[in-house]
C-alpha positions as CSV (number, residue, x, y, z in Angstrom):
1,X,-16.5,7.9,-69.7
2,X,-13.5,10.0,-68.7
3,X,-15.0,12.4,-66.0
4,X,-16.5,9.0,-64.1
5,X,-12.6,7.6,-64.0
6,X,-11.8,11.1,-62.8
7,X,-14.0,10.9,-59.9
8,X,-13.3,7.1,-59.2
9,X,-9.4,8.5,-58.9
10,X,-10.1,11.4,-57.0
11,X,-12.4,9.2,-54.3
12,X,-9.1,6.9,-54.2
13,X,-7.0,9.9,-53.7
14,X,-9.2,11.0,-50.7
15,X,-9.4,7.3,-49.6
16,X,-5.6,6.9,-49.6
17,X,-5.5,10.1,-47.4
18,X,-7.5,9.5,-44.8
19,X,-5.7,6.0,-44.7
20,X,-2.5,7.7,-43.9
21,X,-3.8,10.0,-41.8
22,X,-4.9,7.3,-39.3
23,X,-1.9,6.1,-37.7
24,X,-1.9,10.2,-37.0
25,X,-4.8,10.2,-35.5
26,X,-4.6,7.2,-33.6
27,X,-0.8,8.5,-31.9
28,X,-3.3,11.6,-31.1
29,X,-5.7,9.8,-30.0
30,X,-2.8,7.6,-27.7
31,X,-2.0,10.2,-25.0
32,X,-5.5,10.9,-24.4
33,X,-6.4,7.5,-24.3
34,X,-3.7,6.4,-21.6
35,X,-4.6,9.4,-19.1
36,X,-8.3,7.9,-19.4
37,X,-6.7,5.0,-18.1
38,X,-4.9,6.2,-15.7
39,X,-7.6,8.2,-14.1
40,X,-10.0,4.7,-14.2
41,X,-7.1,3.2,-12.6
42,X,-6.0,6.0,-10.3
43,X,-10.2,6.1,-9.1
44,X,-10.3,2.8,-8.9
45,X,-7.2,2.5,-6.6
46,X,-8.6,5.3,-4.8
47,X,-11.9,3.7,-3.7
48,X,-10.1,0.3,-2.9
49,X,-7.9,1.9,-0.2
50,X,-10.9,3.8,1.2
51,X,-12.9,0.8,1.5
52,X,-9.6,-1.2,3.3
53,X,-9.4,1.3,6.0
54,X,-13.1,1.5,6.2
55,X,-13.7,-2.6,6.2
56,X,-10.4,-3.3,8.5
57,X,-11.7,-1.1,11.1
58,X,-15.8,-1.1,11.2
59,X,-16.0,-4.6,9.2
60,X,-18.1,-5.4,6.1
61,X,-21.4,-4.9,8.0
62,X,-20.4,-1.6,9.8
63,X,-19.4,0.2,6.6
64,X,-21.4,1.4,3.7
65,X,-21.2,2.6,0.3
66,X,-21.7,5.6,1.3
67,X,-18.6,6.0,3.9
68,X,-16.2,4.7,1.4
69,X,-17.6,6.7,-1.5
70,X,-17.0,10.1,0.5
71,X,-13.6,8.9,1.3
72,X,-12.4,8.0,-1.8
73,X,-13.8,11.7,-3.0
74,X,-16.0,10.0,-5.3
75,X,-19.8,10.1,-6.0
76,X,-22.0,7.5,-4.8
77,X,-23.2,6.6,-8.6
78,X,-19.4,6.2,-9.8
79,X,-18.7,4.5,-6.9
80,X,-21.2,1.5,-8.4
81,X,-20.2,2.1,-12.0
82,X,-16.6,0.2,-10.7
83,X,-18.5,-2.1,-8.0
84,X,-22.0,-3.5,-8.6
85,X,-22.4,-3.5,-4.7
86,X,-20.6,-3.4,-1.1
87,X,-19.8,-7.4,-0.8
88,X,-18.3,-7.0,-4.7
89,X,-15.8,-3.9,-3.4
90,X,-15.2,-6.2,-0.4
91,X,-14.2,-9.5,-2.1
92,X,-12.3,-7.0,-3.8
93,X,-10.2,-5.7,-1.3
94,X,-10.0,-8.8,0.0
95,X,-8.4,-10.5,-3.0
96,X,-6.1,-7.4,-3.2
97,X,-5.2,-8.3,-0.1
98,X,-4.4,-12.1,-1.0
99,X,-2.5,-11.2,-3.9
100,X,-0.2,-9.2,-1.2
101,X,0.3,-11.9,0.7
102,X,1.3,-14.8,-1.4
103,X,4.0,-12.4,-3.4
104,X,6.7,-13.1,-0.8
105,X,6.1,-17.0,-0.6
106,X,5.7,-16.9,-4.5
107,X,9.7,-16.4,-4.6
108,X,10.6,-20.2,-2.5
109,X,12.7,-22.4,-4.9
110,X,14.1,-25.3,-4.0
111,X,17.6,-24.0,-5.4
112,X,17.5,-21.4,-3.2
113,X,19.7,-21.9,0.2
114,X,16.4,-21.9,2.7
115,X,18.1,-20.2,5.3
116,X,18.3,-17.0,3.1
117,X,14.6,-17.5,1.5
118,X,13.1,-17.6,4.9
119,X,15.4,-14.9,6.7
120,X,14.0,-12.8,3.3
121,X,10.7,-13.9,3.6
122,X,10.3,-12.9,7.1
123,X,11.7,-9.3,6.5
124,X,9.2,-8.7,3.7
125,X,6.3,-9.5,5.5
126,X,7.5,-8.2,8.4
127,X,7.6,-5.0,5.6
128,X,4.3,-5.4,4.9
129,X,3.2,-5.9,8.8
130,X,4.9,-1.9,8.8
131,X,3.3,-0.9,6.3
132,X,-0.3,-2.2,5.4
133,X,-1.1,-2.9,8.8
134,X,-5.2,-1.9,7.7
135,X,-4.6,-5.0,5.7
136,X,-3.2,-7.5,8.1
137,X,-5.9,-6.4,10.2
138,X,-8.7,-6.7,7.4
139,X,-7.5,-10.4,6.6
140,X,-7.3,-11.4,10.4
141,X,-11.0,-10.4,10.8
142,X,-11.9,-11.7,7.9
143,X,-10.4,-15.3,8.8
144,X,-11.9,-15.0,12.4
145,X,-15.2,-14.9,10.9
146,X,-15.1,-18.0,9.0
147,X,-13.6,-16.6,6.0
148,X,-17.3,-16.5,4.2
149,X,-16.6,-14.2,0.8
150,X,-13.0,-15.1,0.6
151,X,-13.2,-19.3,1.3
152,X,-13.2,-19.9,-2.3
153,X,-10.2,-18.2,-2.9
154,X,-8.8,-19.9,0.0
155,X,-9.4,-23.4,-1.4
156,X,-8.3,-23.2,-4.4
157,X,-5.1,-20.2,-4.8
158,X,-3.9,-20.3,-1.6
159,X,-4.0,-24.2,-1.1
160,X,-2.4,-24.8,-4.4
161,X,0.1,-22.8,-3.6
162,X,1.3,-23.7,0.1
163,X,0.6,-26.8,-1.3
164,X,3.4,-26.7,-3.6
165,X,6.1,-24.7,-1.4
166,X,5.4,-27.3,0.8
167,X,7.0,-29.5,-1.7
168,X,10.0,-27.0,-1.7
169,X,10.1,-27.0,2.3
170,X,10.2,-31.0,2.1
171,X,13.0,-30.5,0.0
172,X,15.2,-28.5,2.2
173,X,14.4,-31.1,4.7
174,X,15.2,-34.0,2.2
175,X,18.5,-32.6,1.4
176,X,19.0,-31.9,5.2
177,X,19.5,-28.3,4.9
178,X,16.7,-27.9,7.0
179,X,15.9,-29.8,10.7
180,X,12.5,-32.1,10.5
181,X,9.8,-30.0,9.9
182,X,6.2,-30.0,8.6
183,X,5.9,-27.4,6.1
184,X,2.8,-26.6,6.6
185,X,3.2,-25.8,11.0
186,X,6.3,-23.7,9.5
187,X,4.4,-21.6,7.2
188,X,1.6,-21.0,9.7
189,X,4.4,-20.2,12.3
190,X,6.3,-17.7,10.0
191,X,2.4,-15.8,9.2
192,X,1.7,-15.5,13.1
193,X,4.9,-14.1,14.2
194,X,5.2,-11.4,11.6
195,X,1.7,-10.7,11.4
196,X,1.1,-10.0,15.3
197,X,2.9,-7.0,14.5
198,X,0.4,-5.1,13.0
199,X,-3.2,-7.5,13.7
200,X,-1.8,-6.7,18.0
201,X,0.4,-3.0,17.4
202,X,-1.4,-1.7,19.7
203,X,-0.3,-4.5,22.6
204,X,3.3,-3.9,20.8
205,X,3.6,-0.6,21.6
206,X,1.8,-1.0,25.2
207,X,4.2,-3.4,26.1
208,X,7.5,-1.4,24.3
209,X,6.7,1.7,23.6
210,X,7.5,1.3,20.4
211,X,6.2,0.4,16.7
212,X,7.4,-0.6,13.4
213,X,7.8,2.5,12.6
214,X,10.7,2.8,14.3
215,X,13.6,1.9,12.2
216,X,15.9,0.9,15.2
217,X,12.8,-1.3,16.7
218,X,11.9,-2.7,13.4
219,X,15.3,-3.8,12.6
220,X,15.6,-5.5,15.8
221,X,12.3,-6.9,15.5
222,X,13.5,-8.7,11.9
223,X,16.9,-9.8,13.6
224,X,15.1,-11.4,16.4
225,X,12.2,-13.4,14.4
226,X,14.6,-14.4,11.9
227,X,16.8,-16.1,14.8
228,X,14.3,-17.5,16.4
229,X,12.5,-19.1,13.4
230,X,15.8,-20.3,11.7
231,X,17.6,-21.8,15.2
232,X,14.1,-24.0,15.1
233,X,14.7,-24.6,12.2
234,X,18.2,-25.0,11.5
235,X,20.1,-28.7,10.9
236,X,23.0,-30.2,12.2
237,X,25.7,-32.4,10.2
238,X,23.5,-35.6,11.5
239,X,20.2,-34.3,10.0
240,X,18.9,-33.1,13.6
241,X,17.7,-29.9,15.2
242,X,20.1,-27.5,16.4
């Protein structure tokens, strides 16, 4: 009987020391783990901004998986591994692209004073009218053609959620912090005016000789939208339009 206790004890012994070895391996394991993710995240990112300055300038129809998969620097075959096919990369994009949009108009609260929130909200998508101007362009097209991957999205996120800044906008109004307005004609005016800046640059810079990327013409390109919108918009002692 004694030598079977012996090896019951020593098969415990080696039990108990692969337990504790475990957390070791796993914290070994960790770095590893987190590059692999990094690098599917890094590839992924990679083959999303090939495709949006692929799709924004030849469409859905005049790009293929090909052209993006050589842009990106990735292989045909790993291209698919991320996206079963070229309307799933496009969808996509284009919900990347969504996400962008809303973030700014995600911040309204009626506490806020609505002067500020829309003077802020006019610089950052004028920001993103400087910067992502693929994008703009991408979403523009997109709408012109009758929305038909992304209408889904558009009935559902983006309704709900003009739907209930509108609610914030009536607010303002309510309170008389801001003239009359219908929120929904002030949100479509604030998207057209800082989005003609990049879905028309090149009539911007015909006309000025000058783009967005030039901090002087920028600047004075947020000071003049933000006057014009909020003079429209602004509200007297007696409730009424300046």
């Amino acid at each position: 009987m004694p030598a079977p206790i012996a090896r019951k004890t020593l098969a415990g012994k080696k039990k108990d020391k692969a337990l504790a070895a475990a957390p070791a391996r796993r914290a070994a394991r960790g770095p590893a783990a987190g590059r692999r993710v990094r690098q599917v995240e890094d590839k992924r990112s990679a083959i999303l901004g090939a495709a949006l300055g692929l799709f924004s300038r030849y469409g859905l129809h005049g790009t293929t998986v090909d052209q993006v998969a050589a842009r990106a620097a990735v292989s045909k075959s790993n291209l698919l591994y991320y996206f079963a096919n070229k309307e799933e990369l496009y969808v996509s994009v284009l919900r990347d692209l969504l996400e962008v949009w809303l973030a700014p108009l995600r911040s309204f609260s009626a506490e806020q004073d609505p002067r500020a929130a829309i003077a802020a909200y006019i610089r950052a998508k004028l920001v993103i009218s400087r910067d992502r101007p693929d994008a703009s362009r991408l979403f523009c097209l997109e709408m012109i053609q009758g929305a038909p991957l992304l209408r889904d999205e558009l009935a559902r996120e983006l309704r709900d959620l003009v739907d209930h800044k509108s609610e914030v906008i009536r607010a303002w109004v309510a309170d008389g912090r801001l003239a009359p307005v219908e929120p929904h004609h002030l949100v479509f005016a604030l998207w057209a005016t800082t989005q003609h800046y990049a879905d028309f640059a090149v009539q911007v810079q015909a006309l000025t000789g000058r783009t967005l990327d030039d901090p002087a013409f920028f600047e004075q390109t947020v000071e003049n939208v933000q006057r014009i919108v909020l003079d429209g918009i602004a509200a007297q002692a007696d409730g009424g339009p300046v």
